[in-house]
C-alpha positions as CSV (number, residue, x, y, z in Angstrom):
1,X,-75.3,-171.3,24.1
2,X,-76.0,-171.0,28.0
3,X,-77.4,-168.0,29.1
4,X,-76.0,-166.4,32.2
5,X,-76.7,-163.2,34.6
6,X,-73.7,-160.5,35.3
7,X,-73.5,-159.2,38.5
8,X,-75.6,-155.9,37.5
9,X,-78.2,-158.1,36.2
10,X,-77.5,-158.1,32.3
11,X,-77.8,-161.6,30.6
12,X,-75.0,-162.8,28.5
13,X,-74.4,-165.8,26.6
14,X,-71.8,-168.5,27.1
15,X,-70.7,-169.9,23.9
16,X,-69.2,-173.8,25.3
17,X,-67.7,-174.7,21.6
18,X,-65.7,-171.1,21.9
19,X,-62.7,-170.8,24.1
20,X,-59.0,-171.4,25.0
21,X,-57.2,-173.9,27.3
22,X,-56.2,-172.3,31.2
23,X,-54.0,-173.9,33.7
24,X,-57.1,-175.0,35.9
25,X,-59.6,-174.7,32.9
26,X,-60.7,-173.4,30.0
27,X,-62.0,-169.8,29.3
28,X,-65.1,-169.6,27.2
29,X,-66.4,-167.2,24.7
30,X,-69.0,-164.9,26.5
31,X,-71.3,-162.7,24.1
32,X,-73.7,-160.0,24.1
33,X,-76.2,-161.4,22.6
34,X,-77.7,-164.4,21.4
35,X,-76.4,-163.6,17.7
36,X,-73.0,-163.5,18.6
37,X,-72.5,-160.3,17.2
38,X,-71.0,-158.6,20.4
39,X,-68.1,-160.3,23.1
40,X,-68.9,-159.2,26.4
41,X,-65.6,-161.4,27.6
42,X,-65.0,-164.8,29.0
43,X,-66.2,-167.3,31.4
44,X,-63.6,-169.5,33.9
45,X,-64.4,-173.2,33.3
46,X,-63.1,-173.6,36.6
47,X,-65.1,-171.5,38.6
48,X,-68.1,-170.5,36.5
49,X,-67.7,-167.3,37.1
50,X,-67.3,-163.5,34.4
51,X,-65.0,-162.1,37.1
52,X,-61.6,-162.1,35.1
53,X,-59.2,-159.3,33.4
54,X,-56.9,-159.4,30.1
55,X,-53.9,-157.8,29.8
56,X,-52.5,-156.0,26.5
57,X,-50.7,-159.3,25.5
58,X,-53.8,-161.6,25.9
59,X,-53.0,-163.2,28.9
60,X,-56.2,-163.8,31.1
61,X,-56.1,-164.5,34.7
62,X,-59.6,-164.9,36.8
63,X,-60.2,-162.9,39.8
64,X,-61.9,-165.4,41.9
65,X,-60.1,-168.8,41.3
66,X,-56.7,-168.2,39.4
67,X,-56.8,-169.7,36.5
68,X,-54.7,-168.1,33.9
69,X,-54.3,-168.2,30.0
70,X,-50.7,-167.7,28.7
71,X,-50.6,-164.0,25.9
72,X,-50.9,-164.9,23.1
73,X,-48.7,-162.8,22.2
74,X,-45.1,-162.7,23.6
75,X,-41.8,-160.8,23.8
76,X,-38.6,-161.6,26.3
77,X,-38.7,-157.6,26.6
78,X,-41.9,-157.9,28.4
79,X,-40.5,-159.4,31.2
C-alpha cells in the first residue's frame, strides 16, 4: 500500500489492488492504518487527491476533478 498525508497532516494508506471503476478513473480503497482494519475513504485515480464525498446510495463524485462512481445502489424514485 502507498502511504499518503491528509490535509490535517494524518497519514493514510492507499490500497491500489482495492477500488471501483469512475468515469475519469478509478477510486481506490484508502485506510487508516497499515492493517487495514479501518477505511478512512477513497482516493481519485485521476487526480490523486482524498478530496471526494459519497452519497447515501454510493455514488462518489470528487471535489477537485469530477470524477464520479455511479450508486451502487439504485431506484427510479430517487430521481
Amino acid at each position: 500500500m502507498d502511504a499518503t498525508t491528509t490535509r490535517d497532516g494524518q497519514t493514510v494508506y492507499v490500497s491500489r489492488e482495492e477500488g471501483d471503476r469512475g468515469s475519469k478513473g478509478p477510486f481506490f480503497v484508502v485506510y487508516s492504518d497499515e492493517g487495514r482494519n479501518s477505511r478512512y475513504g477513497y482516493l481519485c485515480g485521476n487526480c490523486e487527491r482524498i478530496d471526494n464525498a459519497m452519497d447515501p446510495m454510493g455514488r462518489i463524485e470528487c471535489n477537485v476533478c469530477g470524477n464520479v462512481r455511479k450508486p451502487t445502489e439504485w431506484d427510479a424514485a430517487h430521481e
